[in-house]
C-alpha positions in Angstrom: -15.7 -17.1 10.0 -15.5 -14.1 8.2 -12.7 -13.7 5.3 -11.6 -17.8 6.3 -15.1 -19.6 5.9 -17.4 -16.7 4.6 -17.0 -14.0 1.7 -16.6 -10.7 4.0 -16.0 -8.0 1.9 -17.4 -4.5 2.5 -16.5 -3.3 -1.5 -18.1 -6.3 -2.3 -21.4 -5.4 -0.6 -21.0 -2.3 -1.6 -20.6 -3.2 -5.3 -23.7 -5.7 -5.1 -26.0 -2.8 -4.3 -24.7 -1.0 -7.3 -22.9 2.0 -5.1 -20.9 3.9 -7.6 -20.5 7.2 -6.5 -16.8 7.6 -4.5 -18.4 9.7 -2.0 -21.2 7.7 -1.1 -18.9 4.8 -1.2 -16.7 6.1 1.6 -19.5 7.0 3.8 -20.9 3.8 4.0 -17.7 2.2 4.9 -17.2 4.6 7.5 -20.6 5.0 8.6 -21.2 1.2 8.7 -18.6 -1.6 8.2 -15.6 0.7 9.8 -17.9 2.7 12.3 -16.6 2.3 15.7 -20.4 0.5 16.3 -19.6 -2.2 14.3 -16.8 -3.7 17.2 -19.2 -2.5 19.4 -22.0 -4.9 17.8 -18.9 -7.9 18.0 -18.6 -6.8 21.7 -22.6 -7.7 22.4 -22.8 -4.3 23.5 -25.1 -2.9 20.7 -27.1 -5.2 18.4 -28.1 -4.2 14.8 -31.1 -1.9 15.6 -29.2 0.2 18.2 -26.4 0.6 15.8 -28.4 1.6 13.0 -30.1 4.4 15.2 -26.6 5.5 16.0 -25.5 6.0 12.5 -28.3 6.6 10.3 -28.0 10.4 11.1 -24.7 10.4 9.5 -25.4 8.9 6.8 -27.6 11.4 3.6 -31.4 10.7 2.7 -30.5 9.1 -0.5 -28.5 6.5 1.1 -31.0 5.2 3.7 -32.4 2.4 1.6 -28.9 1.0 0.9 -27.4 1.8 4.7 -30.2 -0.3 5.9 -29.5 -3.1 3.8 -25.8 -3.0 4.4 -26.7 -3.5 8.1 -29.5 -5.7 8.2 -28.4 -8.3 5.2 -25.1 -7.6 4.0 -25.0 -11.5 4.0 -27.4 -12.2 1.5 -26.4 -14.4 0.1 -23.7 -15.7 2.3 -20.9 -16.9 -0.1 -18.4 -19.1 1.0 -14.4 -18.6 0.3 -13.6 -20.7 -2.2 -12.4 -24.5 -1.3 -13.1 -23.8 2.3 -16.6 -26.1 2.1 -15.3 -28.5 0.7 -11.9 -29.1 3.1 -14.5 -28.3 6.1 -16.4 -31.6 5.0 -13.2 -33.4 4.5 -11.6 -32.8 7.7 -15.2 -34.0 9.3 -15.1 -36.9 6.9 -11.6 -37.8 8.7 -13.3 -37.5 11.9 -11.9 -34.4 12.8 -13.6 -32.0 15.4 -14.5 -28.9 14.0 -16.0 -25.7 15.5 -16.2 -21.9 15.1 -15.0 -19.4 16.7 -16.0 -15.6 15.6 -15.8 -11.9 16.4 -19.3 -11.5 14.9 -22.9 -9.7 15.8 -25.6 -11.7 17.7 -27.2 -11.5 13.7 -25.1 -14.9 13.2 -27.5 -17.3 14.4 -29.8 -15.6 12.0 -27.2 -16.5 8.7 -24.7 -19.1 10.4 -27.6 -22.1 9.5 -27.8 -21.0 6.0 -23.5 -21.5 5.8 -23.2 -24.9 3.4 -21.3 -27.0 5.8 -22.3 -25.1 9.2 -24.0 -28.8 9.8 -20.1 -30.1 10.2 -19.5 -27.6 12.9 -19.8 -29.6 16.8 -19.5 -26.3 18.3 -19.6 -22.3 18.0 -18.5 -19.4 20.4 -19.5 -16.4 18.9 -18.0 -13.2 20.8 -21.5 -11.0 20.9 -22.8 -13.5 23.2 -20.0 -14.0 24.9 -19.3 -10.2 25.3 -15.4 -10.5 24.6 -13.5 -10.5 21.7 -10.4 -12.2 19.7 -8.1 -11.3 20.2 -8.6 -11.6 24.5 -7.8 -14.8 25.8 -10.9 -15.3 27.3 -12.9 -16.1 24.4 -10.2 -18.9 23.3 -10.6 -20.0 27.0 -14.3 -20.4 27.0 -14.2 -22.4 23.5 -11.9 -24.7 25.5 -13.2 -25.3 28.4 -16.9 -25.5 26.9 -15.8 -28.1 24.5 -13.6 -30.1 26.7 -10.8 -29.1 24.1 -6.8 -29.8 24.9 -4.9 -26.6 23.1 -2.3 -29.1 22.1 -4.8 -30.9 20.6 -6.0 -27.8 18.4 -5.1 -25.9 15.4 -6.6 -22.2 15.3 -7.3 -21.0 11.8 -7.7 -17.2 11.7 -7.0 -13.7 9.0 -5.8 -11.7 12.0 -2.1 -12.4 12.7 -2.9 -10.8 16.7 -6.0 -13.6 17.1 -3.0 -16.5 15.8 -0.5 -14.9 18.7 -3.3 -14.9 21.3 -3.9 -18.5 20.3 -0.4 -19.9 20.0 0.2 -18.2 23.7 -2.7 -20.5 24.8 -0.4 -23.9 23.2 -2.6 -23.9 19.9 -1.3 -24.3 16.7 -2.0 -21.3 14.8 -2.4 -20.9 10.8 -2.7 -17.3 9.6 -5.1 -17.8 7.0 -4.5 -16.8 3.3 -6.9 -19.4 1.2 -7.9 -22.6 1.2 -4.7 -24.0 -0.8 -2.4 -22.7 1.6 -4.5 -23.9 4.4 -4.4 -27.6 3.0 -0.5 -27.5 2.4 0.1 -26.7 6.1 -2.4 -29.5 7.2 -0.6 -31.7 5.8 2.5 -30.8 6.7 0.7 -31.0 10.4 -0.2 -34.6 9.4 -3.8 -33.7 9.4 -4.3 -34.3 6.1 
């Protein structure tokens, strides 16, 4: 989802809320998108509250308002990667079954809905609720057997080159995912398209 359907950009964020200062810069992205609690949040084993507690300490007074923000609504709005709505609705168009698998918080079915095309989706295992990650096999497992899926049948679209090889060891096709023009050159190569 992130960085292949969804903008997910901590620099971004961190521009958005107007964070200039280098200092306070870095100790948000350690404090919150690189801390240690953010996996942790991906895991299911904290959710945002609990990892806000944990890291609000380290973070200075002045930098409270925007930590909180950072945790609670970096995805506002939630901005899609370019050409990635529009080829979502085309491959459902074709008929294509289409569904989402993500290393993300238990916060996604808060700001999955508001996705443009998350209507085009026929399934979603998101690893918070599933309490594994990508790139363990499980999780690829339990979107397969839940959907009744054939991984010769599937093509697994992903920014991490380790979730692609834990994917293509399962017999799915992996894509290592660069932007959406790439993406539609090797579907139709694939035939998909």
């Amino acid at each position: 989802m992130g960085r292949v359907l969804i903008q997910f950009d901590p620099e971004y964020f961190l521009d958005k809320e107007k964070v200039t200062d280098s200092k306070d810069r870095e100790i948000l992205l350690k404090e919150v998108f690189h801390s240690p609690y953010w996996k942790q949040m991906d895991e299911g084993k904290l959710d945002e509250t609990e990892m806000y507690e944990k890291i609000i300490d380290k973070i200075p007074d002045h930098l409270h308002d925007v930590a909180e923000r950072l945790q609670f609504h970096w995805w506002e709005p939630l901005l899609p990667v370019e050409g990635m709505k529009e080829l979502v609705r085309e491959l459902k168009k074709k008929g294509y079954g289409i569904y989402l698998l993500s290393n993300a918080s238990v916060s996604q079915r808060h700001y999955w809905p508001t996705f443009s095309c998350s209507d085009c989706f026929d399934g979603v295992v998101v690893s918070a609720f599933e309490k594994c990650i990508k790139p363990d096999p499980r999780i690829y497992q339990i979107l397969l057997e839940r959907y009744d899926l054939k991984p010769e049948e599937c093509i697994f679209i992903d920014d991490a080159p380790a979730n692609i090889e834990a994917a293509e060891r399962l017999g799915i096709t992996g894509h290592l995912f660069i932007n959406a023009d790439t993406l539609i050159q090797f579907l139709k190569k694939e035939g998909v398209l």
